[in-house]
MARBA-3410 file (N, C-alpha, C, O; in Angstrom, 1 decimal):
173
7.5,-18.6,-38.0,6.1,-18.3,-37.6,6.2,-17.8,-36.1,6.8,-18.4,-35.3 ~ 5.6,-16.6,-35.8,5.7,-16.2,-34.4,4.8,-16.7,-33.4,3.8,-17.4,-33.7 ~ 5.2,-16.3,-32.3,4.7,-17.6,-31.3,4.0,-16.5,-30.6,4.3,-15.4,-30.2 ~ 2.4,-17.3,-30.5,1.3,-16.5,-29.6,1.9,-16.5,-28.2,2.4,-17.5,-27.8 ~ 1.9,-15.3,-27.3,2.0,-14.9,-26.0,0.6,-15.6,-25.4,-0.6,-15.6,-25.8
1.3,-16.0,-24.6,0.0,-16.6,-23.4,-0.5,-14.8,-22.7,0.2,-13.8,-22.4 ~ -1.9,-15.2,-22.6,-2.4,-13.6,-22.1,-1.5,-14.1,-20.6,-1.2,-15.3,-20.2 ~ -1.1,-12.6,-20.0,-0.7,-12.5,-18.5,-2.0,-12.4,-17.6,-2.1,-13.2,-16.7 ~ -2.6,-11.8,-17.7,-4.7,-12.1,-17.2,-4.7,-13.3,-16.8,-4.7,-13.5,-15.6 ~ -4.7,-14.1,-17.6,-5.2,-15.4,-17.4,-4.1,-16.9,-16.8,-4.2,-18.1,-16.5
-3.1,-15.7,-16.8,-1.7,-17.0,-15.4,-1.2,-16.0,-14.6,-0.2,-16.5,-14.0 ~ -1.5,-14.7,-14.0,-1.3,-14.0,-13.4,-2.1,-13.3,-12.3,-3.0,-12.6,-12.7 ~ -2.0,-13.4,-11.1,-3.2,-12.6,-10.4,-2.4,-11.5,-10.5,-1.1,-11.5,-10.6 ~ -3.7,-10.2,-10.4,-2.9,-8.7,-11.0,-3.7,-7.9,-9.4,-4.9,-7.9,-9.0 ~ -2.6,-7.4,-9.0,-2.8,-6.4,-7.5,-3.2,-5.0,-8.1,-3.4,-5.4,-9.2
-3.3,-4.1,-8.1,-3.3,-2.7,-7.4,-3.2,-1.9,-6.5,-4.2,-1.6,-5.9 ~ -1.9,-1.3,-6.0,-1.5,-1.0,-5.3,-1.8,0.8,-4.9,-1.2,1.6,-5.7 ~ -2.4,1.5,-3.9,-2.2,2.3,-4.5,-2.6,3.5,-3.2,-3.7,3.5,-2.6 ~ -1.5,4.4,-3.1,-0.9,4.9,-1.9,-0.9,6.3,-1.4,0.2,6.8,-1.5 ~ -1.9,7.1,-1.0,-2.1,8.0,-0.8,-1.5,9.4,-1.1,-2.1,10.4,-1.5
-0.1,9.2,-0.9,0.7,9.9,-1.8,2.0,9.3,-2.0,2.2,8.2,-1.5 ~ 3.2,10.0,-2.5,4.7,9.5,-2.9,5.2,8.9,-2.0,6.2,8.3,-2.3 ~ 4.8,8.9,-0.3,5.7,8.4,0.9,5.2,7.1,0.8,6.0,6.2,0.7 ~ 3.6,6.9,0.8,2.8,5.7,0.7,3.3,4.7,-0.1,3.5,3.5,0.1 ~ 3.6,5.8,-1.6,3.5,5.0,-3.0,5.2,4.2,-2.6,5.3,3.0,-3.0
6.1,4.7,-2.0,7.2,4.6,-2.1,7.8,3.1,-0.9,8.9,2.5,-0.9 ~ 6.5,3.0,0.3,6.6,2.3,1.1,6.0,1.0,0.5,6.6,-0.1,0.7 ~ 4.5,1.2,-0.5,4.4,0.1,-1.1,5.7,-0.7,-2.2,6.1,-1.9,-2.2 ~ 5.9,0.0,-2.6,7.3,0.0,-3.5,8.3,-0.9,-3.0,8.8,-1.8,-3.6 ~ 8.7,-0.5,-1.6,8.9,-1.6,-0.8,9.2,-2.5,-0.6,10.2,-3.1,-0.7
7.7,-2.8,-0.1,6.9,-4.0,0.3,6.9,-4.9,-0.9,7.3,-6.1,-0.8 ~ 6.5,-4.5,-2.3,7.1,-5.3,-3.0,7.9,-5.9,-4.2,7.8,-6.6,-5.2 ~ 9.3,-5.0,-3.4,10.7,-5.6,-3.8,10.6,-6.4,-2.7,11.3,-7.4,-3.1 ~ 10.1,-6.8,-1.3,10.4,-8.0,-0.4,9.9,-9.0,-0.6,10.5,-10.0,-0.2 ~ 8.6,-9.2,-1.4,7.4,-10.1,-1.3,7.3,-10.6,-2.7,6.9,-11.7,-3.0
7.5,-9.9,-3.3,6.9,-10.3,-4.9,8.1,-10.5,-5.8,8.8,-9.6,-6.2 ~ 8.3,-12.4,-6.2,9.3,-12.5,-7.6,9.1,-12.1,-8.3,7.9,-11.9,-8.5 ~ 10.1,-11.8,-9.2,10.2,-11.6,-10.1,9.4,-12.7,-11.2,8.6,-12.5,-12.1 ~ 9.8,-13.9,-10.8,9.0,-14.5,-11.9,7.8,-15.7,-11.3,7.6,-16.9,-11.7 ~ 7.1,-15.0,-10.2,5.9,-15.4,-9.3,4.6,-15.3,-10.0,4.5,-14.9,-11.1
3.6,-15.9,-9.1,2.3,-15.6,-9.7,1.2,-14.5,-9.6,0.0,-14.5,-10.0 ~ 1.9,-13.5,-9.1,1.4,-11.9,-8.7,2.3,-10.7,-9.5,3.4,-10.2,-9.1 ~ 1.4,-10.2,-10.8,1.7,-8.6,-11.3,1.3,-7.8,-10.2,0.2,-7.9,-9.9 ~ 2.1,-7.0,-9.4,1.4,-5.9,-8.4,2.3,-4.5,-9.3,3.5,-4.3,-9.5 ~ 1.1,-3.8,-9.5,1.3,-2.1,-9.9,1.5,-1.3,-8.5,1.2,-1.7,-7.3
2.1,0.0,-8.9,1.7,0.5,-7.5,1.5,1.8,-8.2,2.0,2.1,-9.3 ~ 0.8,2.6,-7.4,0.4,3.9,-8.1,0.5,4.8,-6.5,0.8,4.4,-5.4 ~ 0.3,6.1,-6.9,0.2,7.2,-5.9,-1.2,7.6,-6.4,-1.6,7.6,-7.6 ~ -1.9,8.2,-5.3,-3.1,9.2,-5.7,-2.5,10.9,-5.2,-1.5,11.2,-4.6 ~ -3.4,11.5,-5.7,-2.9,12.9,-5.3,-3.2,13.5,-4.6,-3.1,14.7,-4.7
-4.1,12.7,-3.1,-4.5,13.3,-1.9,-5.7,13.3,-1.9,-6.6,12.4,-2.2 ~ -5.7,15.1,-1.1,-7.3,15.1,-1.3,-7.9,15.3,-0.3,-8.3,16.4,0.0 ~ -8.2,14.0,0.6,-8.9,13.3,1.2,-9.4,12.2,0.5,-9.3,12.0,-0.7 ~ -10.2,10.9,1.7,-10.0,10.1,1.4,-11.5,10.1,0.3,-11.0,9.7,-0.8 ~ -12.4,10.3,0.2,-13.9,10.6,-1.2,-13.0,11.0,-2.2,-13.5,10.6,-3.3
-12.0,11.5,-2.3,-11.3,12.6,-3.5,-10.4,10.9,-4.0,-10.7,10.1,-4.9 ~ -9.5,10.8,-3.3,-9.0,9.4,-3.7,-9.5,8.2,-4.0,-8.8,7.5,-4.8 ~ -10.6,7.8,-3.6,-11.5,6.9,-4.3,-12.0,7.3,-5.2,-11.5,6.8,-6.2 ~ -12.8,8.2,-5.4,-13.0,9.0,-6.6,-11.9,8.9,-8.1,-12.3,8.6,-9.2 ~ -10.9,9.3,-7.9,-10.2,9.4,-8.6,-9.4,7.8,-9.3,-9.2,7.4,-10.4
-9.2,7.0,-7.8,-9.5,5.6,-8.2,-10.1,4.8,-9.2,-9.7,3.9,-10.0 ~ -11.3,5.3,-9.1,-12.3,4.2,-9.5,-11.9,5.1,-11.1,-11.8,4.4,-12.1 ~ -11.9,6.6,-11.3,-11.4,7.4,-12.4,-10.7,6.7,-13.5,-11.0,6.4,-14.7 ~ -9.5,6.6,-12.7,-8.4,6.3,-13.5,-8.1,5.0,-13.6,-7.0,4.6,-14.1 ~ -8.9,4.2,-13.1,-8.3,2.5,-13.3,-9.4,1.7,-12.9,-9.8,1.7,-11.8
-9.9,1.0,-14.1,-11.2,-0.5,-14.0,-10.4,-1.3,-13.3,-9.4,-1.9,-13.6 ~ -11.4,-0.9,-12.1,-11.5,-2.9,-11.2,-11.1,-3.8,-11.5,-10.2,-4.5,-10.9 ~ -12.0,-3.8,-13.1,-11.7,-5.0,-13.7,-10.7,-5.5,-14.6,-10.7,-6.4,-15.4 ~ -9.7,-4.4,-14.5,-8.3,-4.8,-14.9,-7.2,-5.6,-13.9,-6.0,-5.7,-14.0 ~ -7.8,-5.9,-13.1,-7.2,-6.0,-11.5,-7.9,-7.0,-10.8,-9.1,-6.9,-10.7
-7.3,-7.9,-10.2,-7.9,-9.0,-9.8,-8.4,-8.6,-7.9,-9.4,-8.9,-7.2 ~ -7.3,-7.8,-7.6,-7.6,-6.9,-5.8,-7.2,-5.2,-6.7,-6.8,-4.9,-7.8 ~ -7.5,-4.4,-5.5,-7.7,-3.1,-5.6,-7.3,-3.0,-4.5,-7.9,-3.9,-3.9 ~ -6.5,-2.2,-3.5,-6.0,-1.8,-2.6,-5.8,-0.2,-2.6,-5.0,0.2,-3.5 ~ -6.3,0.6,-1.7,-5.5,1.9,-0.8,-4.9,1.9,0.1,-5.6,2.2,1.0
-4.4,1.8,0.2,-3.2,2.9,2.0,-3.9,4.0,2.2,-4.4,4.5,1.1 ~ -4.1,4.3,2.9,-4.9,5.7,3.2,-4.7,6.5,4.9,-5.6,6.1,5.6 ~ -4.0,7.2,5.5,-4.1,8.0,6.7,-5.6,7.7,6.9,-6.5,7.7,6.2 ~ -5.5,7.3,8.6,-6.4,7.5,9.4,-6.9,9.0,10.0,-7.8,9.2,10.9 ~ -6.2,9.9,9.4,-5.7,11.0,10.6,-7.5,12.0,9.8,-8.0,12.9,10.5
-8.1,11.6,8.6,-8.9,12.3,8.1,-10.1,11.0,8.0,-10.0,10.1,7.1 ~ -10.9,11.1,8.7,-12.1,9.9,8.6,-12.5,10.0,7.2,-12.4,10.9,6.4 ~ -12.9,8.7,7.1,-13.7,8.3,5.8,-15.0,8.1,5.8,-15.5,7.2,6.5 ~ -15.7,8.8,5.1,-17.3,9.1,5.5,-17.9,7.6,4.6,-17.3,6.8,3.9 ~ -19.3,7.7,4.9,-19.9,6.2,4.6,-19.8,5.5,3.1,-19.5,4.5,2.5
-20.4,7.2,2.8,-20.5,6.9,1.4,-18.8,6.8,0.3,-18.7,6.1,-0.7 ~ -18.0,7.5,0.9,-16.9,7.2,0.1,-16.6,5.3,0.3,-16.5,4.5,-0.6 ~ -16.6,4.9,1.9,-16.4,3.5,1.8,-17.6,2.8,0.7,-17.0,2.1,-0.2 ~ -19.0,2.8,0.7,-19.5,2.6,-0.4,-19.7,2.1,-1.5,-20.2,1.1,-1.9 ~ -19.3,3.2,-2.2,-18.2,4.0,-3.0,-17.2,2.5,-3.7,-17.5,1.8,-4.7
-15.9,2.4,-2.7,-14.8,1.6,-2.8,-15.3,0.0,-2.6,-14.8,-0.9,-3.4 ~ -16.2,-0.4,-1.7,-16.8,-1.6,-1.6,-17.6,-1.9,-3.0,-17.7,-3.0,-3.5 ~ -18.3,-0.9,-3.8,-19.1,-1.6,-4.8,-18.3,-1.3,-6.4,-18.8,-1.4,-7.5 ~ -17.1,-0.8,-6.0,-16.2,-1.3,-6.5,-14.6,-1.9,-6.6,-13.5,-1.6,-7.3 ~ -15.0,-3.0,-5.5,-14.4,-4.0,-4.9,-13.1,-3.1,-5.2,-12.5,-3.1,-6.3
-12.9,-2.3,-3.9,-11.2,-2.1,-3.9,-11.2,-1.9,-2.2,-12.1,-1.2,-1.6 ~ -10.1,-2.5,-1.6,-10.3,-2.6,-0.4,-9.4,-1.3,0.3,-8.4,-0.8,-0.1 ~ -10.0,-1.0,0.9,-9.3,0.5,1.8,-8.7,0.3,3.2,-9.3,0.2,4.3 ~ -7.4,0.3,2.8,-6.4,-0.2,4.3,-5.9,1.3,4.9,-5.5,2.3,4.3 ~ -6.1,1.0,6.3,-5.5,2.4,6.8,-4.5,1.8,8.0,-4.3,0.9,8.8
-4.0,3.2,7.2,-2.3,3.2,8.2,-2.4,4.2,9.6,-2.5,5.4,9.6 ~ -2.3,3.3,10.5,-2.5,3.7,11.9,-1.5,3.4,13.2,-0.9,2.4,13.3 ~ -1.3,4.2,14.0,-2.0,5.3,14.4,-1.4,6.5,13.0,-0.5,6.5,12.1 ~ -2.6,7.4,13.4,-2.4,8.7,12.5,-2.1,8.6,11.0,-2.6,9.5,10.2 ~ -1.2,7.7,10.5,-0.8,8.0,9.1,0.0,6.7,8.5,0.0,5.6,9.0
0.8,6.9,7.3,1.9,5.8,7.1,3.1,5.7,8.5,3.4,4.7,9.0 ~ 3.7,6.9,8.9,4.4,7.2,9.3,4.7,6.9,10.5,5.8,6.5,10.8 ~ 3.5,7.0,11.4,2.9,6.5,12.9,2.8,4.7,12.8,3.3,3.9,13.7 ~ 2.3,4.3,11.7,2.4,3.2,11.6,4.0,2.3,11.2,4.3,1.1,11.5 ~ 4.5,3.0,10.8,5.9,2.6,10.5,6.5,2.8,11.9,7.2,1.8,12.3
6.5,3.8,12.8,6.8,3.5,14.1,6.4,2.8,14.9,7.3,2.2,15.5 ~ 5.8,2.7,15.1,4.6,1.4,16.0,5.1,0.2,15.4,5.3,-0.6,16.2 ~ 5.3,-0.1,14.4,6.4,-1.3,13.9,7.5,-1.4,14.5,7.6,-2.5,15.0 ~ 8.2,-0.7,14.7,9.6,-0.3,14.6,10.0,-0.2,16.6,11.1,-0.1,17.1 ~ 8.3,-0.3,17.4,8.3,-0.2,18.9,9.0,1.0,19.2,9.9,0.9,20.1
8.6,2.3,18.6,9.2,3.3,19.0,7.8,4.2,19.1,6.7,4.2,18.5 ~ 8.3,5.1,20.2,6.8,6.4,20.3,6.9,7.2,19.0,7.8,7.7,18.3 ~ 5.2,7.2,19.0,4.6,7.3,17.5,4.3,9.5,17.7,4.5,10.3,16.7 ~ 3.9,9.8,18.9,4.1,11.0,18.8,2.2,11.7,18.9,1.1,11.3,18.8 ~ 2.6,12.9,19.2,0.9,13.2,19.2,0.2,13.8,18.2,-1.0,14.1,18.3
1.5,13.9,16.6,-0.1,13.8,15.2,0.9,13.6,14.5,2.1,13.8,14.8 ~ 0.3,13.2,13.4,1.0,12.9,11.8,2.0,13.9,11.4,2.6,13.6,10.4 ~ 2.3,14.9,12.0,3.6,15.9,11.6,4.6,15.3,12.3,5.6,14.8,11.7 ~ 4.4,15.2,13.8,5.3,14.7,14.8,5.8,13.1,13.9,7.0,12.8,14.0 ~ 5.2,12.5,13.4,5.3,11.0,12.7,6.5,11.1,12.0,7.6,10.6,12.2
6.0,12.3,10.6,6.4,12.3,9.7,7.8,12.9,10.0,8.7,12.5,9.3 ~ 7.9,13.9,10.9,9.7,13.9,11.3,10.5,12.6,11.9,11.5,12.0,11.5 ~ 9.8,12.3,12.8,10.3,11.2,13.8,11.3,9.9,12.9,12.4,9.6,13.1 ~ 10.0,9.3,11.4,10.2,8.7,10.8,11.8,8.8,9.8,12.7,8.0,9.6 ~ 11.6,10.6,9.4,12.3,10.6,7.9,13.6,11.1,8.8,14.5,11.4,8.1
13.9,11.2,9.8,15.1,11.4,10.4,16.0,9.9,10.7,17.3,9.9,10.9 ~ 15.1,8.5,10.6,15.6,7.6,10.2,15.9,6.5,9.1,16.6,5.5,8.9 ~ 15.1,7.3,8.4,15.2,6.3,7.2,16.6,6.7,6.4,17.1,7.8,6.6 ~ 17.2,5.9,5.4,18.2,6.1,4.9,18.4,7.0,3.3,19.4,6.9,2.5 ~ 17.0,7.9,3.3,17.2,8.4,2.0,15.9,9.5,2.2,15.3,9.8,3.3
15.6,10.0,1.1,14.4,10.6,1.1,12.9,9.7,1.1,12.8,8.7,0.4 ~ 11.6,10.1,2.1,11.1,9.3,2.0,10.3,8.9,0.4,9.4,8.1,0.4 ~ 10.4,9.2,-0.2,10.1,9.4,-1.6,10.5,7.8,-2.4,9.8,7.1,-3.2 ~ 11.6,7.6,-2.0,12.2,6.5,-2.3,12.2,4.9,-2.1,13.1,4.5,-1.3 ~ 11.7,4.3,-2.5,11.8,2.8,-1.7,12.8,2.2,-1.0,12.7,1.6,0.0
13.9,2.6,-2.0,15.3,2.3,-1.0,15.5,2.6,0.4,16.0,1.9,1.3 ~ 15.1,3.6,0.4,15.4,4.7,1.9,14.7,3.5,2.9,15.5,3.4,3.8 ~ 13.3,2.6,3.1,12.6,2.0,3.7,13.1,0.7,3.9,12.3,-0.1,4.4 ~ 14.6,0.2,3.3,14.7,-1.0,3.2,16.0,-1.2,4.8,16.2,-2.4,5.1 ~ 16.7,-0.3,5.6,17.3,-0.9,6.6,16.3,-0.7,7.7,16.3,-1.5,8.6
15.3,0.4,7.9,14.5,0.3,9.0,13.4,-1.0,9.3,13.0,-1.5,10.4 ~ 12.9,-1.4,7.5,11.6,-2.0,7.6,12.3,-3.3,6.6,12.2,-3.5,5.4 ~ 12.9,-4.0,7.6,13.5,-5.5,6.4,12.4,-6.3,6.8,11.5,-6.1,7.7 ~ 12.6,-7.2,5.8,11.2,-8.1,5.5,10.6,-8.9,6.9,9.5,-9.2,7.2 ~ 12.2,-9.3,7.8,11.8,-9.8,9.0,11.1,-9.0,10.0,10.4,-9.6,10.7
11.1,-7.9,10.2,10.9,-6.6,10.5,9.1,-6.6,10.5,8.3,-6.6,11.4 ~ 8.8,-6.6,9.4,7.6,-6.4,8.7,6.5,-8.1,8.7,5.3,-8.2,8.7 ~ 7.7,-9.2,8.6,7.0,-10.1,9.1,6.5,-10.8,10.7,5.6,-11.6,11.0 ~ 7.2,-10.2,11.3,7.1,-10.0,12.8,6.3,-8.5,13.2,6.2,-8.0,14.3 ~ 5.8,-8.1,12.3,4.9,-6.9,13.2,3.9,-7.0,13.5,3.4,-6.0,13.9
3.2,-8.0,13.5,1.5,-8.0,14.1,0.8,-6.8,13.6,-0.2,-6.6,14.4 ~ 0.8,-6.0,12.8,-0.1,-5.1,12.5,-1.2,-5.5,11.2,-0.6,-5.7,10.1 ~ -2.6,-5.5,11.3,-3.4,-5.8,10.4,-3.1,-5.7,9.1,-2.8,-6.6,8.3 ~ -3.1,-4.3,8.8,-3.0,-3.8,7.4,-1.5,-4.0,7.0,-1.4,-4.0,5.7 ~ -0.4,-4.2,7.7,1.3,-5.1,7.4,0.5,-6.5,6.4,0.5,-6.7,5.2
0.0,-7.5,7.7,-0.1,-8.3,7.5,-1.3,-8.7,6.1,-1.0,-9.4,5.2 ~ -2.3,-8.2,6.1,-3.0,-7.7,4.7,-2.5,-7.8,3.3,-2.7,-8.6,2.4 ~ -1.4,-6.6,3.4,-0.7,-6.4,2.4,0.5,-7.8,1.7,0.7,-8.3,0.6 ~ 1.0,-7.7,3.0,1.9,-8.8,2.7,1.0,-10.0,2.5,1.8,-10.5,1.7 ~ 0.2,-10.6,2.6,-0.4,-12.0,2.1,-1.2,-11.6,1.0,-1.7,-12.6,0.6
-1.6,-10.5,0.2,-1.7,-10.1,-1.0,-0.8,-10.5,-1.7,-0.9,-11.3,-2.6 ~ 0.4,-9.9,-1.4,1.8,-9.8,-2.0,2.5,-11.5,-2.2,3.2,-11.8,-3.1 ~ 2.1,-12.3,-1.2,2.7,-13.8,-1.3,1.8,-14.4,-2.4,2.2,-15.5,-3.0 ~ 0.2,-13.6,-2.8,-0.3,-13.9,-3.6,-1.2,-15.0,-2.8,-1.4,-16.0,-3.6 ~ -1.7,-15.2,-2.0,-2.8,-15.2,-0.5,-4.2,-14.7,-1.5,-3.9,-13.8,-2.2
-5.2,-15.0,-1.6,-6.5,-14.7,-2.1,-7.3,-14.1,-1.1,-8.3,-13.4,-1.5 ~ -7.1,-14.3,0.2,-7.6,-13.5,1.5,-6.6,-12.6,1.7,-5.4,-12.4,1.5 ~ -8.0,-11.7,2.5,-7.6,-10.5,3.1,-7.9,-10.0,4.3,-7.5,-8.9,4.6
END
């Protein structure tokens, strides 16, 4: 006789992860190989969006994946392009929380971690960054000798600390 599967819904909190584009997608990726067991009480997905701006990526958000498949809803999203009212909105009435990576982008913010000058825009970031990491930033691997877990637990940055107590499976944010 086969044996009913217990639903995962119903013993699992389920994250959504989901990262402005492939450097984002790839930093969440990350974050949770550091934070999340394997056989813990948090499924976290991680997805990339395909830009845009930030109305285009909520947009496409709320598109391509119910809320209510998903116990949190999270973005990463560059600061470097404001978010007008209605896109936040938008994301608030359908509970997905919108974390921005600052200064300027993911990249500025991975330096500002890291106590290194962040530079004067998201280009300057985005070299500064990928000249240290150990692979392409595309990769999750590449982010694991700059940004180790102690690294990331010691940074005092809001949206670090956010993510990561999502990730320990923390009900606050």
């Amino acid at each position: 006789m086969p044996r009913k599967r217990a639903s995962l819904r119903s013993t699992l909190r389920t994250i959504l992860l989901v990262g402005e584009g492939p450097h984002d997608q790839a930093f969440l990726q990350h974050m949770k190989s550091l934070y999340v067991e394997r056989k813990g009480g948090v499924r976290v997905t991680v997805k990339a969006a395909d830009g845009g701006g930030p109305g285009k990526i909520i947009d496409a958000v709320c598109r391509r994946y119910s809320p209510r498949d998903f116990d949190q809803v999270f973005i990463l999203m560059d600061e470097d392009v404001p978010i007008s009212q209605n896109a936040y909105d938008k994301a608030r009435k359908n509970n997905i929380s919108v974390l921005s990576s600052t200064p300027y982008c993911l990249e500025g913010m991975l330096l500002d971690i890291t106590g290194q000058p962040v530079g004067e825009d998201s280009r300057q970031c985005k070299k500064r960054l990928q000249e240290q990491l150990a692979g392409p930033p595309t990769a999750h691997e590449s982010y694991a000798r700059l940004l180790t877990r102690e690294r990331l637990d010691g940074a005092g940055h809001p949206t670090i600390e956010g993510l990561r107590n999502a990730l320990l499976g923390s009900s606050a944010f």
